[in-house]
N, CA, C and O atoms as a printed pandas DataFrame, in Angstrom:
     atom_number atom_name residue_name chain_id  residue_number  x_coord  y_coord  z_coord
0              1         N          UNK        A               1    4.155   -0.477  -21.406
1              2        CA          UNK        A               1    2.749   -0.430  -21.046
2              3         C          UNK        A               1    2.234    0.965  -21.395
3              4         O          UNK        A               1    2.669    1.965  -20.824
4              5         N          UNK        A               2    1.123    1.021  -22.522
5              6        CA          UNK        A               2    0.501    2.312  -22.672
6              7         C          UNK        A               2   -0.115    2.953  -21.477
7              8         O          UNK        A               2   -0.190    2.367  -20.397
8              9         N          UNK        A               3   -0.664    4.462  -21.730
9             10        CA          UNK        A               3   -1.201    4.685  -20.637
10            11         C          UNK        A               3   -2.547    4.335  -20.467
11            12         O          UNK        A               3   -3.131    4.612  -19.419
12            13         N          UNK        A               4   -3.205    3.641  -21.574
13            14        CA          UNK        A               4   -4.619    3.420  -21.332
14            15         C          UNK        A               4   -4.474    2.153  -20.748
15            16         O          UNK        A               4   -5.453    1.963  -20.027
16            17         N          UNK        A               5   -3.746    1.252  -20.727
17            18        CA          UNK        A               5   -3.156   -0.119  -19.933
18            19         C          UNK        A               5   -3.309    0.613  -18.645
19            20         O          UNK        A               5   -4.382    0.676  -18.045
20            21         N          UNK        A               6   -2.083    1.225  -18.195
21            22        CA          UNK        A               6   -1.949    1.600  -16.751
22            23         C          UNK        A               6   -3.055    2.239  -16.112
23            24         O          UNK        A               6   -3.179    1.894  -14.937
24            25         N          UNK        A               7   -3.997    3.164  -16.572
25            26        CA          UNK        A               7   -5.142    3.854  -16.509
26            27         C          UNK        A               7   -6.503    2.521  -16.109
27            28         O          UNK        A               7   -7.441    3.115  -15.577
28            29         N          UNK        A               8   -6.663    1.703  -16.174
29            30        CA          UNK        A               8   -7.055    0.307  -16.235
30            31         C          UNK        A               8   -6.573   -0.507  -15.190
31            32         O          UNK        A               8   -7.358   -0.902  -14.328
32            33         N          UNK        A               9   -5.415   -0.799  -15.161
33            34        CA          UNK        A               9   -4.806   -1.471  -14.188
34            35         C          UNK        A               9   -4.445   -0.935  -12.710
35            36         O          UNK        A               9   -4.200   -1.610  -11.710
36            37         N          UNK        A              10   -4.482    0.456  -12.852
37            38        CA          UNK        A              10   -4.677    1.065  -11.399
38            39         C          UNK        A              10   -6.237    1.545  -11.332
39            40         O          UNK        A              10   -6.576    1.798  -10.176
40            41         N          UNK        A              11   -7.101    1.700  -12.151
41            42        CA          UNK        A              11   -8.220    1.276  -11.698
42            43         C          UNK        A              11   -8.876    0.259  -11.198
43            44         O          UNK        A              11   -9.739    0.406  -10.333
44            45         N          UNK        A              12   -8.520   -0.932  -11.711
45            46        CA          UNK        A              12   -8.448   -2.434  -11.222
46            47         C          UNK        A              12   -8.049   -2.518   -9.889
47            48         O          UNK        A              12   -8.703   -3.139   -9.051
48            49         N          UNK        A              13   -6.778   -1.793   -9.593
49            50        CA          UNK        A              13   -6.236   -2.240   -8.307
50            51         C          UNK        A              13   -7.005   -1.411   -7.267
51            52         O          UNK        A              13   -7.102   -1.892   -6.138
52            53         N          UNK        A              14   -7.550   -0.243   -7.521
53            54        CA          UNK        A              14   -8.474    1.252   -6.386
54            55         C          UNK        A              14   -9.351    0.186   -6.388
55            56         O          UNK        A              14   -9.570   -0.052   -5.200
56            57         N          UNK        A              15  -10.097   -0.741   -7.218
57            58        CA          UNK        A              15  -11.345   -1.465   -7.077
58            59         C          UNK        A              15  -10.991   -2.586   -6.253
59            60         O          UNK        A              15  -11.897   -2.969   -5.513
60            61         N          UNK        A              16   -9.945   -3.184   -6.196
61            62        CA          UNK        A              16   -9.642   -4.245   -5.672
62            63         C          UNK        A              16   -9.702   -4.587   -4.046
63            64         O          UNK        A              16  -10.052   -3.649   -3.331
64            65         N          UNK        A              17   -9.509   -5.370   -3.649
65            66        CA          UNK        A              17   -9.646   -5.744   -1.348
66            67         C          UNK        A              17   -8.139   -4.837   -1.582
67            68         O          UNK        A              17   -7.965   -4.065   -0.639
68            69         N          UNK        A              18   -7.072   -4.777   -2.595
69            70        CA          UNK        A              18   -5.863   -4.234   -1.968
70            71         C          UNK        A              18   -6.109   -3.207   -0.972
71            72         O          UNK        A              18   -5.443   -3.462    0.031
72            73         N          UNK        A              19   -6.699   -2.301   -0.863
73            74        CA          UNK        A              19   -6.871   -1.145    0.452
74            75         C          UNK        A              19   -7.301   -1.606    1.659
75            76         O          UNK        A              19   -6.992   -1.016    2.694
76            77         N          UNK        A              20   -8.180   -2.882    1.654
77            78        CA          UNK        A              20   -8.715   -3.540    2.281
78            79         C          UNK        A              20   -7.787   -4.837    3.122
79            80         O          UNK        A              20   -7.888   -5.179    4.300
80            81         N          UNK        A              21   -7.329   -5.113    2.581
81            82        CA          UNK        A              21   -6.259   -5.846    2.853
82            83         C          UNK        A              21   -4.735   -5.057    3.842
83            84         O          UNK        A              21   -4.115   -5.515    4.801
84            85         N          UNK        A              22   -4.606   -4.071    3.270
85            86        CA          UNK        A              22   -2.884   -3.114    3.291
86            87         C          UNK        A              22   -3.580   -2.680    5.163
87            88         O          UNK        A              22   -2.918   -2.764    6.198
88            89         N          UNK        A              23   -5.245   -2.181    5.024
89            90        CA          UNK        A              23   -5.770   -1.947    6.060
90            91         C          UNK        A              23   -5.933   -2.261    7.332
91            92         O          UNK        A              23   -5.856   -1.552    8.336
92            93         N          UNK        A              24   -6.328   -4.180    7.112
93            94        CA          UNK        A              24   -6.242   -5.095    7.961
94            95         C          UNK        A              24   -4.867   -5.705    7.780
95            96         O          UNK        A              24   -4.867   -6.725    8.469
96            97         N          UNK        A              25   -3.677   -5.562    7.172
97            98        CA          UNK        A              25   -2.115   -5.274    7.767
98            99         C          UNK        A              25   -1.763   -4.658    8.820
99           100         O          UNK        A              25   -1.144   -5.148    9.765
100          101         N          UNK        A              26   -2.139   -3.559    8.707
101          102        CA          UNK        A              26   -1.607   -2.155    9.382
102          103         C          UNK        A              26   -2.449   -2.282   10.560
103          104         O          UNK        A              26   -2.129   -1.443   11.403
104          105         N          UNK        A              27   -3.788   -3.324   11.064
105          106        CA          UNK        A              27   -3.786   -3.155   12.000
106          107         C          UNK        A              27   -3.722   -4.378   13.041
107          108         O          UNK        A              27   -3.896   -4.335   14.259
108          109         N          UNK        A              28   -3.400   -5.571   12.153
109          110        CA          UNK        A              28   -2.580   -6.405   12.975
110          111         C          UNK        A              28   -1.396   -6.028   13.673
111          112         O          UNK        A              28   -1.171   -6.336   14.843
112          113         N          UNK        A              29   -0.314   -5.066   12.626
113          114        CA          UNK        A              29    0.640   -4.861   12.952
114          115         C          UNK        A              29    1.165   -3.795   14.243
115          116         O          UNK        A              29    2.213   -3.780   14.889
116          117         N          UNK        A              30   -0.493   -2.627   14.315
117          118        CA          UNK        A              30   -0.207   -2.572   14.931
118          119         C          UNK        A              30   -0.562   -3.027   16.746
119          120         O          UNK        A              30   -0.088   -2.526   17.766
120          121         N          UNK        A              31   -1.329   -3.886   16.623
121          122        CA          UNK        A              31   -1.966   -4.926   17.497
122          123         C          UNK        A              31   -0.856   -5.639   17.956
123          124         O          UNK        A              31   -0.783   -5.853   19.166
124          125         N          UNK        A              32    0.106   -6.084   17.138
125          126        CA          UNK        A              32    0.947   -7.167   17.543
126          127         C          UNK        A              32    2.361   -6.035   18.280
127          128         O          UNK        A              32    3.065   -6.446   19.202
128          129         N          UNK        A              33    2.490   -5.037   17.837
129          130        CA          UNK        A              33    3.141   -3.886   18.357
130          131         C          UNK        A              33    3.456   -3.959   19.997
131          132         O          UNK        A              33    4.448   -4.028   20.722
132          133         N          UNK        A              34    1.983   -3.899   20.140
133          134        CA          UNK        A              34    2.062   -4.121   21.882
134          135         C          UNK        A              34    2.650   -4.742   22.607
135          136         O          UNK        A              34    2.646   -4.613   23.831
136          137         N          UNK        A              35    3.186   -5.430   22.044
137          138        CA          UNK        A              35    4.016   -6.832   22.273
138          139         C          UNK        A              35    5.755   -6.421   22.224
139          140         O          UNK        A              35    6.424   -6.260   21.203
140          141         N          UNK        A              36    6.110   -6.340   23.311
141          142        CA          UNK        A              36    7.953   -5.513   22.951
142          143         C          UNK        A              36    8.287   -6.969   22.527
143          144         O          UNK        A              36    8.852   -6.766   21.453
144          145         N          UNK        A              37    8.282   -8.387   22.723
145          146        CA          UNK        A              37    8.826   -9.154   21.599
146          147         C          UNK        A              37    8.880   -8.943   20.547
147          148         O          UNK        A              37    9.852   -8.953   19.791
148          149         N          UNK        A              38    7.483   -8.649   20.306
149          150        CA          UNK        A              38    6.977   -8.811   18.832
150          151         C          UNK        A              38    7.298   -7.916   17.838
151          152         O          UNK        A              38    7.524   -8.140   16.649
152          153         N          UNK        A              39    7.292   -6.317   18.776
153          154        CA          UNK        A              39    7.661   -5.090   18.199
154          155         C          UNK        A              39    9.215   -4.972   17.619
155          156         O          UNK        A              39    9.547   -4.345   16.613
156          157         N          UNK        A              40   10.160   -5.796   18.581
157          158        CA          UNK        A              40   11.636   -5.897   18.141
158          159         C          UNK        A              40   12.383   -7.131   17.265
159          160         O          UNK        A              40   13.554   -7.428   17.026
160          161         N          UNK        A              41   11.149   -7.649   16.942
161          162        CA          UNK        A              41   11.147   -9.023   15.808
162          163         C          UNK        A              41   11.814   -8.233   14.408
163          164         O          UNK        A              41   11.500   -7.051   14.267
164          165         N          UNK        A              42   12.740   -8.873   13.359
165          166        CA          UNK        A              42   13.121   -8.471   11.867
166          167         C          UNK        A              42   11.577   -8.951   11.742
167          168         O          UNK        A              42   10.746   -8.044   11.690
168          169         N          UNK        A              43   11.138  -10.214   11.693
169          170        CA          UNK        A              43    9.798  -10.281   10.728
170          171         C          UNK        A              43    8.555   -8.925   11.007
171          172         O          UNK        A              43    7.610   -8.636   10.272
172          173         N          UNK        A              44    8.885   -8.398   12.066
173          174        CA          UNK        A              44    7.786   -7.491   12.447
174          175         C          UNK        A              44    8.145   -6.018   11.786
175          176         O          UNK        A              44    7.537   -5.019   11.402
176          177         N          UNK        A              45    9.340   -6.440   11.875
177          178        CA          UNK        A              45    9.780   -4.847   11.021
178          179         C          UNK        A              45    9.781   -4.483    9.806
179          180         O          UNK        A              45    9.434   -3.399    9.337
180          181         N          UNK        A              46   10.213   -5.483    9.241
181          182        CA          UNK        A              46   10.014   -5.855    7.846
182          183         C          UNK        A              46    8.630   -5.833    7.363
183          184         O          UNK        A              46    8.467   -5.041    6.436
184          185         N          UNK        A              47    7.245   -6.695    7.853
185          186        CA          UNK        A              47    6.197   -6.255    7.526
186          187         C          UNK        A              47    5.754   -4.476    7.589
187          188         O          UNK        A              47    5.308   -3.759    6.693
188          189         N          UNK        A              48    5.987   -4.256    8.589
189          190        CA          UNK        A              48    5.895   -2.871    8.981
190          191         C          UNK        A              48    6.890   -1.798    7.718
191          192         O          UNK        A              48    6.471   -0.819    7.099
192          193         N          UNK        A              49    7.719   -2.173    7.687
193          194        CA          UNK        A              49    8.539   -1.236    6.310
194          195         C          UNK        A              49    7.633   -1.478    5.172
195          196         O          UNK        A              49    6.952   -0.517    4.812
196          197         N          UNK        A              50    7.517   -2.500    4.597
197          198        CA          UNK        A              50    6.506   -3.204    3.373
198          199         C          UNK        A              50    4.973   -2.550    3.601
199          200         O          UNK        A              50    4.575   -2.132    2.513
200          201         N          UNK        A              51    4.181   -2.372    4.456
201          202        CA          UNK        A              51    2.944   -1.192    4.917
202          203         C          UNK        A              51    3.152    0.223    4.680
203          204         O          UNK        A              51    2.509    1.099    4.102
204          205         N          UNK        A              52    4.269    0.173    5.318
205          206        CA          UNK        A              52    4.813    2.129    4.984
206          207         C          UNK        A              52    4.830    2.415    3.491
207          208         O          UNK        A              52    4.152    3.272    2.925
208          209         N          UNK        A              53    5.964    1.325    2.763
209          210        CA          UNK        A              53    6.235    1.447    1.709
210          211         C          UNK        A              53    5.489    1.240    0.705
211          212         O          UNK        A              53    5.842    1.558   -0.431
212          213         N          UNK        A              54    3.881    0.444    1.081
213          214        CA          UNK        A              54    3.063    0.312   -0.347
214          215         C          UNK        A              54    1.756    1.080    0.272
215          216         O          UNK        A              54    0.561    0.945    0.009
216          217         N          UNK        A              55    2.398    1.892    1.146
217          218        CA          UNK        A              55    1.188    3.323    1.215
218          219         C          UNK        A              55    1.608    4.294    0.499
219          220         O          UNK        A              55    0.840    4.885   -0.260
220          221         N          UNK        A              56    3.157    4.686    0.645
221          222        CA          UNK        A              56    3.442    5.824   -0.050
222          223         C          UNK        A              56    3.718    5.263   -1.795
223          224         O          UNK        A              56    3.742    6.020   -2.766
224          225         N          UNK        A              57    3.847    4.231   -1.818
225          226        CA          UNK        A              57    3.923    3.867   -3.448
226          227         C          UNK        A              57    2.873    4.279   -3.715
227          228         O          UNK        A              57    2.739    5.440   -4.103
228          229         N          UNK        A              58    1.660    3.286   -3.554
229          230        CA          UNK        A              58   -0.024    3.890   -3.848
230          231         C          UNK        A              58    0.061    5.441   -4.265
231          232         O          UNK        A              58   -0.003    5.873   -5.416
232          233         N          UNK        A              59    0.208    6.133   -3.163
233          234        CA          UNK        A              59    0.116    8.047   -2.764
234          235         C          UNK        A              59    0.801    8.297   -4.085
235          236         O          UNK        A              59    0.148    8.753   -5.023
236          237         N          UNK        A              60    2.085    8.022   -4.204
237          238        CA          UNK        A              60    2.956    8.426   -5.344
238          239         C          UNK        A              60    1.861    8.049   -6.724
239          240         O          UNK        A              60    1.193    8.892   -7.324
240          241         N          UNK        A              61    1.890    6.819   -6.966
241          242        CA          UNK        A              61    0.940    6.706   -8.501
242          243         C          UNK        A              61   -0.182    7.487   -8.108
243          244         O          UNK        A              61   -0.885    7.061   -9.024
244          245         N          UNK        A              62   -0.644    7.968   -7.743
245          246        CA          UNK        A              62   -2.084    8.056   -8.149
246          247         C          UNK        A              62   -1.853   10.081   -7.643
247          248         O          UNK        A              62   -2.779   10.893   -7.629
248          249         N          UNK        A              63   -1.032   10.251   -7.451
249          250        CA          UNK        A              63   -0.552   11.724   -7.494
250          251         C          UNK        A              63   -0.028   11.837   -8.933
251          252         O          UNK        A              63   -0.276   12.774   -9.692
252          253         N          UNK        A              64    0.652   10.873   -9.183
253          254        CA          UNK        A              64    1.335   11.214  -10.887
254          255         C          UNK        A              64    0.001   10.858  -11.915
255          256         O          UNK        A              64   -0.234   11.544  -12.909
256          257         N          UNK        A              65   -0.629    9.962  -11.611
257          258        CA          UNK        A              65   -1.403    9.762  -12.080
258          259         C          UNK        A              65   -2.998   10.748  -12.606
259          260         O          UNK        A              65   -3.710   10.833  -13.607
260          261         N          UNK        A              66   -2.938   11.327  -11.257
261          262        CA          UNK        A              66   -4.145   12.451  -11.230
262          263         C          UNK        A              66   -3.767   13.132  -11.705
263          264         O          UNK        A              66   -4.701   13.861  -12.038
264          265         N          UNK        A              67   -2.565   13.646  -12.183
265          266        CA          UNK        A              67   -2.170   15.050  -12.119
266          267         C          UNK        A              67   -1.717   15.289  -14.118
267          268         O          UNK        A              67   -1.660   16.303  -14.814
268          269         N          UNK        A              68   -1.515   14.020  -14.384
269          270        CA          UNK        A              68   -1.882   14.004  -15.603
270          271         C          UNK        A              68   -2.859   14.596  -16.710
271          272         O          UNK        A              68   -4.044   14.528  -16.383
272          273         N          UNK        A              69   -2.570   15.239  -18.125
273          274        CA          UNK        A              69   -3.157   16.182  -18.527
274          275         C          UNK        A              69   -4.189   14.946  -18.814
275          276         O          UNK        A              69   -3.954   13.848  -18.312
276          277         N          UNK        A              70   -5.640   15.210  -19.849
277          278        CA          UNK        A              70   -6.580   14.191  -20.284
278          279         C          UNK        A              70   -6.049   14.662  -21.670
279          280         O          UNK        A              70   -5.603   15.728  -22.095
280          281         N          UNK        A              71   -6.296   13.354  -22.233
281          282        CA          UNK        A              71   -5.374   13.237  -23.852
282          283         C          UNK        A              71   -6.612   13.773  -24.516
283          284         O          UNK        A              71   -6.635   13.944  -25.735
């Protein structure tokens, strides 16, 4: 994938509900938190790792991304 592809396609995705979405994740999850069932559930943890993990993915591209010279 060139970089004018990827340059495109993570613009696509900043435009996209994805932030919007990852948002209203993170605050079901932590709504449902309150809940010591719910909080000590694998399915609850697992969502909760998968939130952490496609916040700091996001952070990561778009740090490598910004930081890129302009061709």
């Amino acid at each position: 994938m060139s970089m004018v592809e990827m340059e495109g396609y993570l613009a696509g995705v900043a435009d996209s509900d994805l932030f919007g979405s990852l948002a209203l994740l993170c605050l079901v999850l932590l709504l449902t938190a309150l809940h010591r069932g719910m909080r000590q559930s694998r399915l609850h943890r697992t969502l909760i790792f998968v939130a952490l993990a496609s916040i700091v993915a996001i952070q990561v591209a778009g740090f490598y991304y910004g930081n890129l010279d302009p061709a």
